[in-house]
C-alpha positions, 0 to 999 in steps of 0.5 A: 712458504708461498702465500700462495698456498697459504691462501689455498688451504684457507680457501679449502679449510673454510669450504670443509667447514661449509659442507661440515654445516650443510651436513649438520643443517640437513640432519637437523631439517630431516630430524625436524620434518620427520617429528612434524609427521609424526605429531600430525600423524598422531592428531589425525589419529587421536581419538575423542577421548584423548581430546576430551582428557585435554580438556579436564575443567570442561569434563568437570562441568556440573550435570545442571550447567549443560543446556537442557534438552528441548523435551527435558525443558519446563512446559511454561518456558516451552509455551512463553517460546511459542507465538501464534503464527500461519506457517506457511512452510508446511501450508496447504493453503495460508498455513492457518491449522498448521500454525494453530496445530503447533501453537497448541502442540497436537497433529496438524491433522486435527486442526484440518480435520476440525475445519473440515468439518466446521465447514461440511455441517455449520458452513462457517469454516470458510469465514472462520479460516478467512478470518485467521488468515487475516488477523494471524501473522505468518511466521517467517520462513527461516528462523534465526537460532542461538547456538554456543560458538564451535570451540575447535574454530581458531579466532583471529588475533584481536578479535572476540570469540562471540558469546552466541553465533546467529546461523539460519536455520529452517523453522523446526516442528512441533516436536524436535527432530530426533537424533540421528541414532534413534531406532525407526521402532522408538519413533513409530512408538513416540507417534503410536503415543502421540495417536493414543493419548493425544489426537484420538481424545480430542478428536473423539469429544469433538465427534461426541459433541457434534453428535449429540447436537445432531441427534438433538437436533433430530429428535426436535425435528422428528419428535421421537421424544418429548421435549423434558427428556430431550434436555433430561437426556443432554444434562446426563450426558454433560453430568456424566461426562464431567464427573468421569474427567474429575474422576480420571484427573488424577491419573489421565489429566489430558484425557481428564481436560477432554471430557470436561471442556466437551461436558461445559460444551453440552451443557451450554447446548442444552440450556440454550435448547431447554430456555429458547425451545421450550420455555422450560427456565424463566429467563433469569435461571437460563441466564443462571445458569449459562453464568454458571457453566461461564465460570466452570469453564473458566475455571476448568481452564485456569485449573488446567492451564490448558487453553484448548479446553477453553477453546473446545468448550467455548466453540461449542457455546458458539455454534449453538446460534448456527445449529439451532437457528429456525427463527425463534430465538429473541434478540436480547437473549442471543447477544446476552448469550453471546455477552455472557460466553465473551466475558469468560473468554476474555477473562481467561484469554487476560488472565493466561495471556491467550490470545488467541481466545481474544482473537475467537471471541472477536472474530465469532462475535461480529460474525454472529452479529453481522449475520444476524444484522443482514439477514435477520427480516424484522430487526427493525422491531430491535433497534434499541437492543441491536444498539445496546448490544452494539455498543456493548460488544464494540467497547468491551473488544476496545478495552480489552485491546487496551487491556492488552497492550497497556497493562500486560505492555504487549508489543505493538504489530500489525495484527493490532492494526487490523483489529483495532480498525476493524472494530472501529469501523464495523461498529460505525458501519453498523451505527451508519446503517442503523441511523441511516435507515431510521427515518428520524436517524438520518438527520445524526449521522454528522453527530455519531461520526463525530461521536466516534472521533470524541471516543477514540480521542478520549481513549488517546488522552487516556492514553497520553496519561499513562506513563510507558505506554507506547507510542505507536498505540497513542498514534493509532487511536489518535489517529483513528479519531482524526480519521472519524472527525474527518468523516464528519465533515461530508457527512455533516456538510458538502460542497465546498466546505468538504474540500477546505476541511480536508485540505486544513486537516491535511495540511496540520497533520503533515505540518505536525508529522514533519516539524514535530517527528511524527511519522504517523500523522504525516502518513495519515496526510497523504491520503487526506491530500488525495480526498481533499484533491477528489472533493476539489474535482468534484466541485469543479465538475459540479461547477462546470455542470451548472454554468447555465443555471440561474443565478451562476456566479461569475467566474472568478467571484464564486466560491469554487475558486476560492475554495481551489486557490485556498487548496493550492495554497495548502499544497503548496505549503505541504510541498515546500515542507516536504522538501524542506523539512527532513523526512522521518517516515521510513518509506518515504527515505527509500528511494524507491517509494519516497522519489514517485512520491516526492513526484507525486506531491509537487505534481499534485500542487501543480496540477490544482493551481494550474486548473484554479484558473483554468477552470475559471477561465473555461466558466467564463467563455460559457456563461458568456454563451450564455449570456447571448443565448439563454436555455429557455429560448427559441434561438438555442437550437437555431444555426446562428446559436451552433455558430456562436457555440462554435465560434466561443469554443474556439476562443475557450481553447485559444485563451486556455492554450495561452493561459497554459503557454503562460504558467508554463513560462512561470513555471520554468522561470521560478524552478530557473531562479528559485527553486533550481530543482533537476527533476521539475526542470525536466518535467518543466520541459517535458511539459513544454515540448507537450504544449508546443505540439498541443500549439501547432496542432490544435492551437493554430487550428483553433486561431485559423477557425477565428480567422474564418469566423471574422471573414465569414461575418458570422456570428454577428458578435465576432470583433476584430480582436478575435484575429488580434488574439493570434499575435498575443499566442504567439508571443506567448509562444516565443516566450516559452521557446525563450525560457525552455532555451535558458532552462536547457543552459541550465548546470543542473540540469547537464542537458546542453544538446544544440543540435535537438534543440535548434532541430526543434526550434526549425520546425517551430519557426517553420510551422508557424510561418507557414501558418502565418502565411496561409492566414495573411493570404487567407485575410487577402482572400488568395485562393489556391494559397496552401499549393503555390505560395506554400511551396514556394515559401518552404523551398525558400525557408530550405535555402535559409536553413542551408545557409545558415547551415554553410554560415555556422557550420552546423550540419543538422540545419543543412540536412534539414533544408535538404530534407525540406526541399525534397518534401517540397519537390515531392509535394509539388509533383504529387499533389500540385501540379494537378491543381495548379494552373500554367502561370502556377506551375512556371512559378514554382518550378522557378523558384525551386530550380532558382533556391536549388541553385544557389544551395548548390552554389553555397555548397561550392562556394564554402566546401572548403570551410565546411570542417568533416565534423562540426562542432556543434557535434561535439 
């Protein structure tokens, strides 16, 4: 056989074979893709009961593992969840009665009706409101919330499915949301329940009470009754109030609570009436008696545990003071009323943990206090008792707090804060004015600020003491007590004293905030620097005021400016620790407030070291006019005193230019060879462009009218070393072009620009030889000097500049001496020629035409070496 073929029938036995496998493999994928439909199809249309039979061991939960509804769970669990807070979701203006509404859980509408009517009958319901939108935090406005994770969400290879998933969700009202399957008849009862057993109680004993108090009230007024039945009738309807709730509470509790809060609120509205009125009760029976009612309500409350029992009875015993005020009622008995009505409050408020009792008792307490503190005609009869009670009220609100935070380790916030300040400072306010107003008092008002520092520091010792106290609760008090010992030093002392304290302070609370990690205390330093800064300028200002005065010390040996070199001493110290010294404050790390800040200090320890000698060096140019002149003599009015005040002025402003030129050059040198700091370097030369301007325009001036004062002979006194003065100005000022030059080369600083620079540095050397100039021609007593020699002078410093332009090849200087000519050309023939003489005119025309050509030659001569971009340009 032919191998030929052989080969052949392989070939075709092998692709038999092959198409054999393709059909094989195409059966397969077909049989695949159509069991792949099959089972997707069937997992669409599963439905729930299937996939909960997948699931058998999740099916057989027991009934108590499953998270239990928000209605179904325990009324204590639900209360502890709940904070005090404004929402300000649902607000209509700080969201204050929505908030309290929610807390409490009963309709908003009640709250705000509430305050309405506080506001319409007592007209405290504004100052209330302000309250609690001060001391209560404002809730958040998207609540975070813990739900189980979705067990249908596929996780991802080695990564752990979460225990809980964090989603935000909007803040939910007092009540839940009801499910999607709820009939509009269900929730229309749910709401009818609400309105019924709820909402309509309150509100009605609310009305009840006020209407008692006003039909009280006018029964008094129109005398339609006598006075014994009046307080017969009050106690009867009390009596019968508090004997229907005991009997309802079996069956009604709610309603039962209701009753009973508004019979205490009657109760103590009566007693008040029948003792303060009527003189019925020796006081130690009225005072029995409102002890009494305390402890009922008290009970009532704890019996209950509800809190807006206590909270409706104690603000009925509150507005007793506003309703029944018509002048009559003692001090002592008011405030002993009020100190009885706080311990029960603050009883209930410690006992329960309700704080927002605390937080009434507060706000009402100082505002009955204040109130009757202002306008209160003869409270100066009362000084003893207003003391008493003042104290009383300022450390029983103290303790409490206390009582609050270390006892119950109630976390730190900022309502804390607000509170513990404002009782701090309401009763040292109180006690200043008492003190102050008392004509033997004013002479303590150094010993009660300091009385006050002795007491917060006690409690911060206390505090220190008490192991798993918090930290911040010992950083406030205590800084409190620095705050009160700081006070004392203006008001014990002035002057001087005053400055160096609070600079000492200052620095020892920023020293102990940065090396020992306490933010606090360095925060409490920054607005001691700002005082210590102010008292210094007052000082300066006192100073400046009294350099005429008899018996002035001289400049430089005062204690003035001893006190602002101790005080530069100070900051500097401070700056060098806040730049040194890592920083543990938390706004101070944000770029946003810790770089104006960290500007703010250094700008602060410049600004007193520069007007340390400043201020000094002005004193001194006035007392020598002093000297020459004294105020009680004839000669201060006369001409020859106006010319030596005009003539010592100037040399002030000469000598404070230089000294600045001069610390402006230390400046730069020490941040140059030191400190290497980006952001003084540019300040440094933002601060030198500042004086070279102040220099060319009121400096020179200033030189020009010595030299005046020197041709003129007047005043006698003027010495030649008034001109000489000029040179030492000068040389200042090229030192400050020097190191503004070497801070420019600076690395740090990456600010290399040749062409403003030598821009600038032009117009300097220009200014100031034409300054120079004019003074040389004034001294020869040319006349018409600043029309002839100017113009000639600036068109030869143009053709200088061109030179130096074509010579260098820098483009900038040759546009500027081309600038320069035809401001000279326009100066000549707008202004010159109209002034100058025949022989005038010749010269200048020349000398222009003359410089013009030889820049038109340089321009021919060098073109060729003239590159089309400089490389100063670069």
């Amino acid at each position: 056989m032919n191998p030929e073929d052989n080969t052949i029938k392989k070939l075709q036995k092998r692709l038999d074979d092959l198409g054999q496998k393709q059909e094989k493999y195409a059966e397969e994928i077909r049989e695949l893709r159509e069991a792949l439909e099959g089972l997707l199809k069937a997992e669409t249309e599963q439905p729930v009961e299937a996939a909960q039979e997948e699931q058998p061991l999740k099916a057989q939960k027991p009934p108590e593992k499953t998270s239990p509804s928000p209605d179904a769970a325990p009324k204590k669990t639900a209360a502890a969840s709940r904070k005090f807070q404004r929402n300000r979701k649902n607000r209509i203006l700080a969201g204050v009665c929505y908030g309290l509404a929610e807390y409490l859980q009963i309709n908003p509408a009640f709250t705000r009706v509430l305050f309405f009517l506080f506001s319409l009958l007592f007209c405290i319901g504004p100052i209330i409101y302000l309250l609690l939108w001060i001391i209560i935090p404002a809730a958040p406005l998207f609540e975070t919330q813990q739900i189980p994770p979705d067990p249908q969400r596929p996780v991802a290879p080695k990564e752990e499915a979460p225990l809980f998933e964090t989603r935000q969700i909007p803040p939910h009202p007092e009540r839940p949301a009801a499910p999607k399957g709820e009939s509009q008849m269900h929730q229309a009862s749910r709401l009818e329940k609400f309105v019924g057993e709820n909402l309509l109680g309150k509100v009605g004993i609310v009305i009840l009470v006020i209407g008692v108090s006003i039909g009280a009230k006018y029964s008094i007024d129109n005398d339609l009754i006598s006075p014994l039945m009046r307080i017969i009738l009050g106690y009867l309807i009390g009596a019968l109030l508090f004997f229907t709730g005991v009997r309802l509470r079996p069956r009604y509790e709610n309603f039962s609570a209701v009753l009973l809060s508004g019979a205490m609120a009657i109760m103590y509205f009566i007693t008040f009436a029948a003792y303060v009125f009527y003189g019925m009760y020796p006081q130690w029976l009225a005072f029995l008696l409102m002890v009494v009612f305390t402890f009922c309500t008290v009970g009532i409350s704890l019996q209950y545990n509800l809190q807006f029992i206590a909270i409706i009875g104690l603000v009925g015993a509150y507005c007793i003071p506003f309703l029944l005020s018509e002048d009559k009622g003692e001090p002592a008995v008011l405030f002993s009323y009020m100190g009885i009505i706080n311990l029960g409050i603050l009883f209930i408020a410690f006992r329960k943990y309700w704080k927002p009792l605390f937080l009434f008792a507060f706000g009402m307490t100082w505002l009955i206090f204040i109130s009757w503190y202002s306008f209160y005609a003869e409270r100066e009869l009362y000084t003893i008792v207003c003391w008493g009670f003042l104290i009383f009220f300022f450390l029983l609100f103290y303790a409490t707090f206390l009582s609050y935070k270390l006892l119950k380790k109630e976390a730190f916030n900022y309502t804390d804060v607000i509170l513990l300040l404002l009782n701090g400072f309401i009763f040292y306010g109180l006690g200043y004015d008492l003190l102050e107003t008392s004509p033997e008092g004013a002479g303590f008002l150094g010993v009660f600020t300091l009385l006050n520092a002795c007491v917060h520091g006690g409690v911060a010792v206390l505090i220190h003491r008490r192991k798993g106290a918090d930290d911040n609760i010992l950083f406030l008090v205590t800084g409190l007590a620095l705050v009160f010992l700081t006070i004392t030093i203006p008001v014990q002392l002035d002057g001087n004293w005053v400055t160096l304290l609070w600079m000492a302070e200052a620095t020892l609370l920023f020293w102990i905030g940065r090396t020992r990690q306490v933010s606090l205390y360095e925060a409490l330093a920054y607005p001691l620097i700002v005082l210590g800064v102010f008292s210094l300028a007052e000082d300066w200002s006192a100073a400046s005021a009294a350099w005429d005065s008899p018996g002035a010390n001289p400049a430089f040996f005062n204690a003035v400016f001893l006190t602002a070199l101790l005080s530069s001493a100070a900051l500097g110290y401070i700056a060098y620790l806040f730049f040194r010294k890592p920083r543990f404050l938390t706004w101070t790390q944000e770029s946003r407030q810790g770089e104006p800040l960290s500007f703010a200090v250094s700008g602060l320890f410049l600004m007193v070291l520069y007007g340390t000698f400043a201020v000094e060096i002005s004193r001194h140019w006035d007392q020598v006019y002093a000297g020459f002149f004294p105020a009680d003599t004839a000669m201060a009015d006369s001409y020859e005193a106006l010319r030596t005040f005009d003539y010592i002025q100037s040399l002030k402003q000469v000598w404070l230019l230089n000294y600045t030129l001069f610390f402006l050059s230390a400046l730069a040198l020490v941040n140059i060879y030191k400190l290497k700091n980006r952001s003084l370097g540019l300040a440094s030369l933002l601060l030198n462009l500042i004086a070279l301007f102040v220099f060319l325009t009121s400096g020179l001036y200033q030189l020009s009218e010595l030299r005046d004062h020197y041709i003129e002979g007047s005043p006698e006194n003027v010495t030649r070393w008034s001109v000489g003065v000029r040179y030492l100005s000068l040389l200042l000022l090229a030192a400050l072009l020097a190191v503004s030059h070497r801070v420019l080369k600076q690395p740090y600083l990456n600010l290399r620009n040749p062409v403003l620079s030598e821009s600038i540095l032009a117009l300097v050397v220009g200014w100031v030889a034409t300054s120079e100039l004019l003074h040389w021609l004034a001294l020869s007593h040319v006349s018409d000097s600043y029309k002839l020699w100017v113009s000639v002078f600036w068109g030869l410093y143009a053709l200088v500049l061109v030179g130096l332009g074509l010579w260098k090849q820098k483009r900038h200087l040759r546009i500027g001496g081309i600038a320069l000519f035809f401001l000279t050309l326009l100066k000549v023939f707008f202004f010159d020629l109209t002034h100058l003489s025949t022989i005038s005119k010749t010269i200048v025309f020349i000398s222009l035409g003359v410089f013009l050509l030889i820049v038109s030659y340089l321009y021919q001569r060098f073109k060729a070496a003239i590159p089309e971009e400089d490389e100063t340009l670069e």
